[in-house]
DOVOLUM-788887 format. One record per residue: residue number from 1; residue in one letter; x, y negated, z negated of N, C-alpha, C in turn. Coordinates in nm, 2 decimals. Layout:
PT drentor finu     nu     nv     nw    cau    cav    caw     cu     cv     cw
PT     NUM    A      X      Y      Z      X      Y      Z      X      Y      Z
...
// end
This chain:
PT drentor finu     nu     nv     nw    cau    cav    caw     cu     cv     cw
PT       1    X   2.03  -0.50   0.46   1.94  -0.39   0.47   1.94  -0.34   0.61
PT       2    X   1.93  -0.19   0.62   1.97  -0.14   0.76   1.80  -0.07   0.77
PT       3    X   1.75  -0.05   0.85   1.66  -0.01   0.91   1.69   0.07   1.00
PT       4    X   1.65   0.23   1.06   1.68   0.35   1.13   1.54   0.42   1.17
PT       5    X   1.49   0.37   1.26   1.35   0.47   1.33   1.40   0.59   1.41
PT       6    X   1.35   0.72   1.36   1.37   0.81   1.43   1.21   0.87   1.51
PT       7    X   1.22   1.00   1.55   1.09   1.07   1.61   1.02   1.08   1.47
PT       8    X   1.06   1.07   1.37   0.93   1.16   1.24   0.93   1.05   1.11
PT       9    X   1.08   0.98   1.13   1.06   0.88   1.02   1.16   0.79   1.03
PT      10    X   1.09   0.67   0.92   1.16   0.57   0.92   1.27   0.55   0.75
PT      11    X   1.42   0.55   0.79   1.47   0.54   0.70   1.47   0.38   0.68
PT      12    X   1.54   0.36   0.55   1.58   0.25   0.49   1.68   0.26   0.42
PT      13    X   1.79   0.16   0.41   1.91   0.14   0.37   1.98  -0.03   0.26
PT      14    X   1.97   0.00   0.13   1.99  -0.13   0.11   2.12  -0.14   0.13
PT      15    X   2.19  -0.24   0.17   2.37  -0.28   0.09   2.43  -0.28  -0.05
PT      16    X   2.51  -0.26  -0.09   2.59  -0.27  -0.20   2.51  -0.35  -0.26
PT      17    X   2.51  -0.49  -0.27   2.47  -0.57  -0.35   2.25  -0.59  -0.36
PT      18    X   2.24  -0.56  -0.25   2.05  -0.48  -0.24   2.03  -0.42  -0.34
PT      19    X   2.10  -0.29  -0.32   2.10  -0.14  -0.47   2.14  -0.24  -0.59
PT      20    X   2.21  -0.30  -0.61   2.24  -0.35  -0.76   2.07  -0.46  -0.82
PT      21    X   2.05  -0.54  -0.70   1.94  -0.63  -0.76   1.83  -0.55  -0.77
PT      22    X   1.80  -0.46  -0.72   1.67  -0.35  -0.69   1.68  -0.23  -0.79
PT      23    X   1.79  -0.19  -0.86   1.84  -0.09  -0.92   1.77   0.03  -0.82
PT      24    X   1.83   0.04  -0.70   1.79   0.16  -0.68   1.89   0.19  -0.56
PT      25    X   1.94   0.28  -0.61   2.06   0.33  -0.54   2.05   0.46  -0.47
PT      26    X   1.92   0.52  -0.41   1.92   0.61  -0.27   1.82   0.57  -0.17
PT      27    X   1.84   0.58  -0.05   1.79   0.56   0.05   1.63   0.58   0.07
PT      28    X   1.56   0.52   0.10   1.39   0.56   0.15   1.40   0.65   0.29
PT      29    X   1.36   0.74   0.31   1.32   0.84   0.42   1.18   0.87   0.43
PT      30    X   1.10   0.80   0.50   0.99   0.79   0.48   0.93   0.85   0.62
PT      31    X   0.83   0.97   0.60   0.78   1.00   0.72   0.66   0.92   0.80
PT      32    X   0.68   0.89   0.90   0.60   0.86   0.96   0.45   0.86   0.93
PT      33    X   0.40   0.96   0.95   0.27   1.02   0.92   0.23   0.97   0.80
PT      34    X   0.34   0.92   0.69   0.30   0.86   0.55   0.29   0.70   0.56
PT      35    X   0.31   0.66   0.66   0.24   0.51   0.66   0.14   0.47   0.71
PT      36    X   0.00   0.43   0.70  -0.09   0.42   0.67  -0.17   0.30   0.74
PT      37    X  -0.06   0.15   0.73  -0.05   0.01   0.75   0.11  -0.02   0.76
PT      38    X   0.11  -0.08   0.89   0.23  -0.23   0.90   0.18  -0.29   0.88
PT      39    X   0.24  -0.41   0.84   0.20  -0.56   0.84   0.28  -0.66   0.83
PT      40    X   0.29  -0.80   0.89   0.36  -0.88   0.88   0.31  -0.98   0.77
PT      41    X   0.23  -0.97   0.70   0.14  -1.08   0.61   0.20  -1.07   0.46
PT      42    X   0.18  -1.19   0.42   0.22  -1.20   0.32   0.14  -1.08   0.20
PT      43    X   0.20  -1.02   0.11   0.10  -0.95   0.07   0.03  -1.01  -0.03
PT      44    X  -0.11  -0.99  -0.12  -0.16  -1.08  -0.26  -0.02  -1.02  -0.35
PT      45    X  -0.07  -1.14  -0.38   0.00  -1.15  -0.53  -0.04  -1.07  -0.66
PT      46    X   0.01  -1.00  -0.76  -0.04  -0.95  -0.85   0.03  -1.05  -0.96
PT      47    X  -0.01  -1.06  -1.07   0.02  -1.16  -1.17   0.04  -1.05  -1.30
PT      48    X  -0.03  -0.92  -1.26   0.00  -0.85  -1.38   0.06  -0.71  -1.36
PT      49    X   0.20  -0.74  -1.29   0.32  -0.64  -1.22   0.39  -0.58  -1.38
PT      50    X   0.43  -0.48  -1.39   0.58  -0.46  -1.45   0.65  -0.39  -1.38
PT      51    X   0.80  -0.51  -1.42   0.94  -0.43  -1.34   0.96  -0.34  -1.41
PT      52    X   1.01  -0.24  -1.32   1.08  -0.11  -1.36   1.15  -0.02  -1.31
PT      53    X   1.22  -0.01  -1.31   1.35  -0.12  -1.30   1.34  -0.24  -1.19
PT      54    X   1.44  -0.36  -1.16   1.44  -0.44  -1.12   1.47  -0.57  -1.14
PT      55    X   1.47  -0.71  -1.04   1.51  -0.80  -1.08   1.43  -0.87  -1.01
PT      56    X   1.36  -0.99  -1.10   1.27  -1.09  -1.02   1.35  -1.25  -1.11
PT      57    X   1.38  -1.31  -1.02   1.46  -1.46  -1.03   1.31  -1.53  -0.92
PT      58    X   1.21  -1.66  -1.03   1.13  -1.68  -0.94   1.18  -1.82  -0.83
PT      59    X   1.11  -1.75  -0.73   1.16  -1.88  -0.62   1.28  -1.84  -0.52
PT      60    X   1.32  -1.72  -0.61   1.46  -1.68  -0.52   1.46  -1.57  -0.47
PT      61    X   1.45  -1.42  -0.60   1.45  -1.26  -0.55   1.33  -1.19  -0.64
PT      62    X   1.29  -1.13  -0.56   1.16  -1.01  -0.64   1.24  -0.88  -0.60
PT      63    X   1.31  -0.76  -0.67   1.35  -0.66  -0.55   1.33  -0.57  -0.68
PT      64    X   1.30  -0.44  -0.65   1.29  -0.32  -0.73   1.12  -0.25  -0.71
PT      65    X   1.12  -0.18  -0.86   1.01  -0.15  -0.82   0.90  -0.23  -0.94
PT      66    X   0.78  -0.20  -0.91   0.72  -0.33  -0.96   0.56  -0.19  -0.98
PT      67    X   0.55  -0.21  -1.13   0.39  -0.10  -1.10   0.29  -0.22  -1.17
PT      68    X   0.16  -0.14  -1.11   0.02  -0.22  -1.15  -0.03  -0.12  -1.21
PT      69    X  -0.16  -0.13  -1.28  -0.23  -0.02  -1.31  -0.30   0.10  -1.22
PT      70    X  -0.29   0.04  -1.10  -0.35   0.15  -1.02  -0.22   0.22  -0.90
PT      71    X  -0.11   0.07  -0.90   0.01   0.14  -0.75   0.17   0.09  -0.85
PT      72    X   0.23   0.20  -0.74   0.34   0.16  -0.77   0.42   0.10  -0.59
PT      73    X   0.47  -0.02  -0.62   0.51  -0.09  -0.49   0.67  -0.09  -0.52
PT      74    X   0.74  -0.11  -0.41   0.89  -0.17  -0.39   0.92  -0.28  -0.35
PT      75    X   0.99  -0.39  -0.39   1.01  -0.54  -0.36   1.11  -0.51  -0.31
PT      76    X   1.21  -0.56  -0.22   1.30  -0.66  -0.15   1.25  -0.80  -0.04
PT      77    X   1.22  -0.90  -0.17   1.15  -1.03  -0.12   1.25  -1.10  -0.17
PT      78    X   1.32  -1.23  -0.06   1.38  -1.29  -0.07   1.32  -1.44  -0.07
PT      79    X   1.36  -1.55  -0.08   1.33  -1.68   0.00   1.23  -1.65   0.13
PT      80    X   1.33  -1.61   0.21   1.27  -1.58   0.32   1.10  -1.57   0.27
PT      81    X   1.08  -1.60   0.46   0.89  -1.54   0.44   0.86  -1.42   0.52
PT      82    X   0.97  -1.37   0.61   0.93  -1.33   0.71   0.91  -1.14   0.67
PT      83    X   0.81  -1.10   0.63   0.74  -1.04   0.56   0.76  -0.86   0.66
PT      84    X   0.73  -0.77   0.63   0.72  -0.64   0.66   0.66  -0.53   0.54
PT      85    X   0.53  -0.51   0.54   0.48  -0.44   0.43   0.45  -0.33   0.45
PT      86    X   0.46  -0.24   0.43   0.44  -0.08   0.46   0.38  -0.02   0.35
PT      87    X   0.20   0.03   0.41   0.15   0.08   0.31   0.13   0.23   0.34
PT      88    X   0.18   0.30   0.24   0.20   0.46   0.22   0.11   0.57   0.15
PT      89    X   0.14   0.66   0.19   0.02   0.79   0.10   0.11   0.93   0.09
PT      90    X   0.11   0.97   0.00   0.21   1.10  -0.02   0.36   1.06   0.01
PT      91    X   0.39   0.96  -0.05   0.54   0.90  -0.10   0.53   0.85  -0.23
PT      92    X   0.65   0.85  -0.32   0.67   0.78  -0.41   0.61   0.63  -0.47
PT      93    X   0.64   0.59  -0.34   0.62   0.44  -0.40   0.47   0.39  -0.29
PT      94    X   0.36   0.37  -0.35   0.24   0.31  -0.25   0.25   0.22  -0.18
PT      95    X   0.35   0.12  -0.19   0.42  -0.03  -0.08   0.51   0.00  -0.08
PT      96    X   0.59  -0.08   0.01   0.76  -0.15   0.02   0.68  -0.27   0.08
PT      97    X   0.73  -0.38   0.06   0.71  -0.49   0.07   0.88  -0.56   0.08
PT      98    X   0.93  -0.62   0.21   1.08  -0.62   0.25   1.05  -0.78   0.30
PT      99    X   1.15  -0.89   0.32   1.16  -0.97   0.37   1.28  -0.96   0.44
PT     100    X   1.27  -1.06   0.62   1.38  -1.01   0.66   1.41  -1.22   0.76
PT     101    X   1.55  -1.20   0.77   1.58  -1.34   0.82   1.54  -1.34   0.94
PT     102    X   1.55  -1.41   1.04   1.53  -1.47   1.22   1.44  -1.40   1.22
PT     103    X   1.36  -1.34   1.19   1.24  -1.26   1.29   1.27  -1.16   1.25
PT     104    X   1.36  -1.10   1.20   1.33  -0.98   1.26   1.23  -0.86   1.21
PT     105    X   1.14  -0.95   1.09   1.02  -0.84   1.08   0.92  -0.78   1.21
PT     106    X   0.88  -0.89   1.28   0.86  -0.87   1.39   0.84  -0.80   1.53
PT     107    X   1.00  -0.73   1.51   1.07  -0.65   1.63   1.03  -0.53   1.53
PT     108    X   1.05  -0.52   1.42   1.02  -0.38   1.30   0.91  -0.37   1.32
PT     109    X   0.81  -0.42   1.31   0.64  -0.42   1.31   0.62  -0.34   1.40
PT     110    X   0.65  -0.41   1.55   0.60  -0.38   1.65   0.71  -0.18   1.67
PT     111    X   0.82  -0.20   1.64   0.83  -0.05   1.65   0.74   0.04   1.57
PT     112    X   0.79   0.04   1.45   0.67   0.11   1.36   0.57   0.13   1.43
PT     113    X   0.46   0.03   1.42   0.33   0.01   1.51   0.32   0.11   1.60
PT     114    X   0.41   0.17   1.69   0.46   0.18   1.79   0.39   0.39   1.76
PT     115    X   0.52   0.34   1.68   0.55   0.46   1.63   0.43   0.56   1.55
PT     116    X   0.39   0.47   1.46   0.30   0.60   1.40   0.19   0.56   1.54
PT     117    X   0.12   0.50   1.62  -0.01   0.52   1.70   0.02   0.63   1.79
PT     118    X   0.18   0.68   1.80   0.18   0.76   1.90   0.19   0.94   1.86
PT     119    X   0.18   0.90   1.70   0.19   1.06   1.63   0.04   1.13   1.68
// end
């Protein structure tokens, strides 16, 4: 997964094999001004999700999109814990909820963060 902050927005990029577990095969371009909340925290759990499209293997991958009765969210949740949740308004999807290895949600947070307090 590639990650790209510019001045107005934040893209996102799965890999080859990302787009296949997630079924979704175009890029997030997401403006700035449309996120709302970073967070590093784990998000609640919903128990009463439907995939649509997507792939949840439990214990291992949650990735696609996932609706409730009231949002529609984006998973790429691995094993991993190390968490990056992005809550949105006038985008498609109301979450992305991303897991990432060594840290590096972290270094993403704090840019984001960064980023929309200075719009």
């Amino acid at each position: 997964m590639l990650l790209n902050l510019t001045d107005t927005h934040l893209n996102i990029t799965l890999e080859s094999w990302e787009k296949l577990w997630a079924f979704k095969f175009d890029d997030f371009h997401i403006e700035l001004k449309n996120i709302t909340n970073v967070s590093t925290q784990k998000p609640e759990l919903n128990q009463f999700e439907i995939r649509a499209p997507g792939t949840f293997i439990p214990y291992l991958i949650k990735a696609g999109t996932f609706y409730t009765t009231k949002t529609k969210k984006f998973y790429y949740v691995t094993q991993d814990s190390n968490y990056l949740v992005l809550d949105l308004k006038n985008e498609l999807d109301n979450q992305i909820i991303l897991t990432f290895k060594n840290g590096e949600n972290e270094s993403w947070y704090e840019q984001i963060q960064k980023a929309i307090q200075q719009l």
